[in-house]
LUMNUTI-329193 format. One record per atom (N, C-alpha, C): residue in one letter; z, x, y. Coordinates in steps of 0.1 Angstrom, whole numbers, padded with zeros to 4 digits, always signed. Layout:
N
AZXY/...
***
This chain:
144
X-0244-0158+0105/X-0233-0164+0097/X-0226-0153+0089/X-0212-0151+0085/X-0205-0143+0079/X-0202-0149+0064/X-0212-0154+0059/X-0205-0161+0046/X-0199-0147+0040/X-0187-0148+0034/X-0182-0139+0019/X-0183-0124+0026/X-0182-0125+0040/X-0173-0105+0051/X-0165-0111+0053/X-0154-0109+0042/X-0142-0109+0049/X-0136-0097+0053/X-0125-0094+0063/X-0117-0087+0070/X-0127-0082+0085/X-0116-0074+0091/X-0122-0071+0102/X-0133-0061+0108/X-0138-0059+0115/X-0149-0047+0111/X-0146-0037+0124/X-0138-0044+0135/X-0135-0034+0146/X-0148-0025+0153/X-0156-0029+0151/X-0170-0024+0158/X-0170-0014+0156/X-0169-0009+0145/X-0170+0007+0141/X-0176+0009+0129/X-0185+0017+0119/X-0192+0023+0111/X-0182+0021+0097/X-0184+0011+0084/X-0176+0009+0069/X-0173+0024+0067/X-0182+0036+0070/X-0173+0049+0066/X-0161+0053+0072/X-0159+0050+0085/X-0150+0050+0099/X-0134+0041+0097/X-0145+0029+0097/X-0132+0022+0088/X-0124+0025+0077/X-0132+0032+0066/X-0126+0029+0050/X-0119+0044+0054/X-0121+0054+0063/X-0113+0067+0068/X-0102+0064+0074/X-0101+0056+0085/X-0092+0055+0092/X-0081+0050+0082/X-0084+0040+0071/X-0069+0032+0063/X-0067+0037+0053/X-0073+0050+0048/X-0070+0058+0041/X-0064+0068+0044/X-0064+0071+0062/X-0055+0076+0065/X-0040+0072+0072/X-0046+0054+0072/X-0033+0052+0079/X-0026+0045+0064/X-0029+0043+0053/X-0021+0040+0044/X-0017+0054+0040/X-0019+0063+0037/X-0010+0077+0038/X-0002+0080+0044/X-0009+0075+0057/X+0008+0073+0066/X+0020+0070+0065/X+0016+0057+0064/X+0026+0047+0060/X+0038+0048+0048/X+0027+0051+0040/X+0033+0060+0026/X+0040+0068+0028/X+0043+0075+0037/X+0044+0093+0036/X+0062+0092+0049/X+0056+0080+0056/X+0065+0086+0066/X+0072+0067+0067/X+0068+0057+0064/X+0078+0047+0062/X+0069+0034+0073/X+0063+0041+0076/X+0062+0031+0091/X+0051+0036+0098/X+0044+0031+0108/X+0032+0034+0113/X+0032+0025+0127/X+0026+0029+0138/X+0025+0023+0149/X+0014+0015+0153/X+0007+0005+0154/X-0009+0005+0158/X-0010-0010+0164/X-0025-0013+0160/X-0027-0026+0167/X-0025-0040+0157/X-0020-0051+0166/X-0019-0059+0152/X-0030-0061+0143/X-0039-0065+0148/X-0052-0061+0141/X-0056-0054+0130/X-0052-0041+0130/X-0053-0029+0123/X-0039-0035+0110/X-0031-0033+0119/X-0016-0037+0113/X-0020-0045+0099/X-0025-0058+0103/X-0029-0072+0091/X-0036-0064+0084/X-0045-0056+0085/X-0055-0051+0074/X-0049-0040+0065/X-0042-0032+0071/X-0034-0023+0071/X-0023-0029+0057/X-0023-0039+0059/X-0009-0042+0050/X-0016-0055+0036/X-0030-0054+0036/X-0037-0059+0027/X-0040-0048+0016/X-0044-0030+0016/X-0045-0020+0011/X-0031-0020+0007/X-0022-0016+0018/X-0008-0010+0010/X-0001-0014+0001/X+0001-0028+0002/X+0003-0042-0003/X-0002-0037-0022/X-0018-0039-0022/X-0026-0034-0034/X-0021-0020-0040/X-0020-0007-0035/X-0013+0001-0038/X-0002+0003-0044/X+0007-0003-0039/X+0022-0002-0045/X+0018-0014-0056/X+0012-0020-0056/X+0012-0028-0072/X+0003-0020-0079/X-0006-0013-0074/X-0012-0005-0086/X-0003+0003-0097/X+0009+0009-0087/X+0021+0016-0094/X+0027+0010-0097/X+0035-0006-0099/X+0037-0014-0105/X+0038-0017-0122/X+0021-0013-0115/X+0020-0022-0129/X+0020-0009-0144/X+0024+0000-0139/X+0026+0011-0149/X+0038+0017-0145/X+0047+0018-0143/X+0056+0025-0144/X+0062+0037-0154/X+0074+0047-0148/X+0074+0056-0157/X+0083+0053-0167/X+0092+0043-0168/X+0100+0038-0178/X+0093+0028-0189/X+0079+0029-0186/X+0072+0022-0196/X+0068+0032-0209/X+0071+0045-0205/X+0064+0055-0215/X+0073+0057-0220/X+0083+0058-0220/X+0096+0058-0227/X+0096+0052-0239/X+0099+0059-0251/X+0099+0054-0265/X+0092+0054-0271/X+0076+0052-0267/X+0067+0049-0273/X+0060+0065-0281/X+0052+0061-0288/X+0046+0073-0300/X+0031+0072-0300/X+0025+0084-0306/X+0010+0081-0308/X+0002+0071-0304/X-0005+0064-0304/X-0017+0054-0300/X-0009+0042-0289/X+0003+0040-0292/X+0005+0036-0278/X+0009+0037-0269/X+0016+0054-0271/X+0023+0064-0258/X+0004+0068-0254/X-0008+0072-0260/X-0018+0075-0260/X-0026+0064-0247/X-0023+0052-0250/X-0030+0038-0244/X-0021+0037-0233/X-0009+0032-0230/X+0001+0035-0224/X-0005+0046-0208/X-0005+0058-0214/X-0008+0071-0205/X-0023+0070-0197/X-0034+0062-0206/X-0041+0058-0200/X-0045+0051-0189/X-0035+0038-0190/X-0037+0032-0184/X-0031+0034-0171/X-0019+0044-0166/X-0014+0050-0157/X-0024+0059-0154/X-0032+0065-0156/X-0041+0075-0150/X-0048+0067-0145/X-0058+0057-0151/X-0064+0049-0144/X-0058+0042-0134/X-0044+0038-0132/X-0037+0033-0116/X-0036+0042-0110/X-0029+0053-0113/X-0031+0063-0103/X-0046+0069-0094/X-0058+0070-0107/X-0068+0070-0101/X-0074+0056-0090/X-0072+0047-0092/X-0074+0036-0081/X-0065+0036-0073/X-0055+0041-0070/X-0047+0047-0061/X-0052+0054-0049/X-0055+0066-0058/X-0059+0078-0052/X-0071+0075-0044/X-0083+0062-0047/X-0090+0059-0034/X-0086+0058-0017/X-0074+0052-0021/X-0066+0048-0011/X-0057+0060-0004/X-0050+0066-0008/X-0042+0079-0007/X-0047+0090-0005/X-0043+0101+0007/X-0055+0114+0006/X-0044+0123-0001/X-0033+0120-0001/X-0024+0133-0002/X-0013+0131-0013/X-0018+0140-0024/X-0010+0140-0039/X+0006+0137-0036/X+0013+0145-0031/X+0029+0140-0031/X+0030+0126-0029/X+0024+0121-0015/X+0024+0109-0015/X+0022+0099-0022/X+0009+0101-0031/X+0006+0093-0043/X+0021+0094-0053/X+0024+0109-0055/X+0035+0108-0065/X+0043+0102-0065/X+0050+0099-0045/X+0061+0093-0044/X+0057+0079-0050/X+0049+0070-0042/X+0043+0057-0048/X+0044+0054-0064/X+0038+0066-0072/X+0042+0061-0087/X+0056+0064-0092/X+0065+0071-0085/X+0080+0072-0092/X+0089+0064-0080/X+0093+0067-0068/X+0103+0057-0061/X+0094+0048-0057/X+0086+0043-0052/X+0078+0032-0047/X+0079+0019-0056/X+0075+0023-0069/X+0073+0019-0081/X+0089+0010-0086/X+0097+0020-0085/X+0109+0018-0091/X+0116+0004-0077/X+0114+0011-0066/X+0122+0005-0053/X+0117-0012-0056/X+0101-0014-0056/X+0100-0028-0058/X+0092-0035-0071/X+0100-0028-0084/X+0099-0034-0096/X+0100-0047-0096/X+0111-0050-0091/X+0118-0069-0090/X+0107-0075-0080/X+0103-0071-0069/X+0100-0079-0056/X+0088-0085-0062/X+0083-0092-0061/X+0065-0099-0066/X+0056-0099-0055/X+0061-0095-0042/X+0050-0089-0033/X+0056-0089-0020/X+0048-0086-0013/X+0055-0088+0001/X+0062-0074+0004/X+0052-0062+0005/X+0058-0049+0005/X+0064-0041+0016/X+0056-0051+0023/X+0052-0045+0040/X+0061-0055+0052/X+0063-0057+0061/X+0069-0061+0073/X+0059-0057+0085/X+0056-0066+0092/X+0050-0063+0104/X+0057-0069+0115/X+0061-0060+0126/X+0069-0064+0138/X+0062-0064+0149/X+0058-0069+0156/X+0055-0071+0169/X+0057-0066+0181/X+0050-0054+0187/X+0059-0046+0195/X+0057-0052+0214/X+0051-0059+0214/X+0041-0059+0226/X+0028-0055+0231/X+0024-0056+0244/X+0010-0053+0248/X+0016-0034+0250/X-0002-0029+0245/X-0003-0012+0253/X-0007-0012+0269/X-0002+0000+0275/X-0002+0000+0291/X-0014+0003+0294/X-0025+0011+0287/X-0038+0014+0289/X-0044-0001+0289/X-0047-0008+0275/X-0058-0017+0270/X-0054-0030+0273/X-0035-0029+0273/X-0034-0047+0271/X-0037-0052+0254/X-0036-0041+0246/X-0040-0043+0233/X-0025-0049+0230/X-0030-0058+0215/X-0014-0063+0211/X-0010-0051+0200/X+0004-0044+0205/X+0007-0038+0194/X+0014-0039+0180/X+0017-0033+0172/X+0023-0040+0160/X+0035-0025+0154/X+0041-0029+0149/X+0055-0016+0136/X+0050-0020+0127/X+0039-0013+0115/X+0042-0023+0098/X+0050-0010+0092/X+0062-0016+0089/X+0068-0006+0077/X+0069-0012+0065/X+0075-0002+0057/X+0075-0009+0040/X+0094-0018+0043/X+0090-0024+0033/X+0105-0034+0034/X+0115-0022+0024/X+0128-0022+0031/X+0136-0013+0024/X+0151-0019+0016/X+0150-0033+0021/X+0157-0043+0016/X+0157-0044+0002/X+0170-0046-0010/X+0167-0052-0018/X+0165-0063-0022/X+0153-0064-0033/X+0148-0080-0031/X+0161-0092-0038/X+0165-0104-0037/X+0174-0108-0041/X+0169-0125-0042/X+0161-0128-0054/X+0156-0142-0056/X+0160-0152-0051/X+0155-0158-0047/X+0161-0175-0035/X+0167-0181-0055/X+0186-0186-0051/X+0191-0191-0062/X+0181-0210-0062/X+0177-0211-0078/X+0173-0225-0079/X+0183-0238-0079/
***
């Protein structure tokens, strides 16, 4: 019974796995878009997804103004996103972009970071393929 495993396991080793989306969310990060299986894709876009809210939720226009004990608290709590970040991310620029344009690009949006397109079957496996890129649209609220 699988009570409370969720996500996929891909018949491969949790070190294997937790490697591979740490290197395919760098990817993604780094270069906009990534190619793979849907499978991978859906999981794929459950980390990245988490990521860019990490940077979110601190931004660099929040340090702005502030003085002693709560430019002090403030700064903390950005090190600690960036450090839960950086689980996810292998490669510093990358992280940086995430906490300054990443951050800023979908301040407004409330989630939904990612896009996954559907490319077809691979010619080897018959695998279903997948495009997840980041959405580059500005977000623009459904009027009430």
């Amino acid at each position: 019974m699988r009570h409370l495993n969720a996500g996929r396991g891909f018949g491969i080793s949790s070190s294997h796995r937790k490697a591979m989306f740490n290197n395919m969310v760098t990817s993604l990060m780094k270069h906009g878009r990534v190619q793979t299986t849907e499978a991978k894709a859906k999981e794929l876009r459950k980390i990245a997804d988490r990521v860019i809210t990490f940077a979110k939720k601190v931004p660099n226009a929040s340090l702005a103004g502030l003085e002693g004990g709560p430019l002090a608290e403030a700064k903390a709590r950005r090190v600690h996103a960036i450090r839960l970040a950086r689980r996810y991310v292998a490669d510093r620029d990358v992280l940086e972009t995430i906490f300054t344009e990443y951050s800023d690009r979908y301040a407004q949006r409330p989630g939904g970071y990612t896009r996954i397109l559907k490319l077809g079957r691979r010619a080897g496996d018959n695998a279903p393929m997948a495009l997840i890129e980041l959405v580059t649209e500005v977000y623009a609220p459904a009027a009430e």
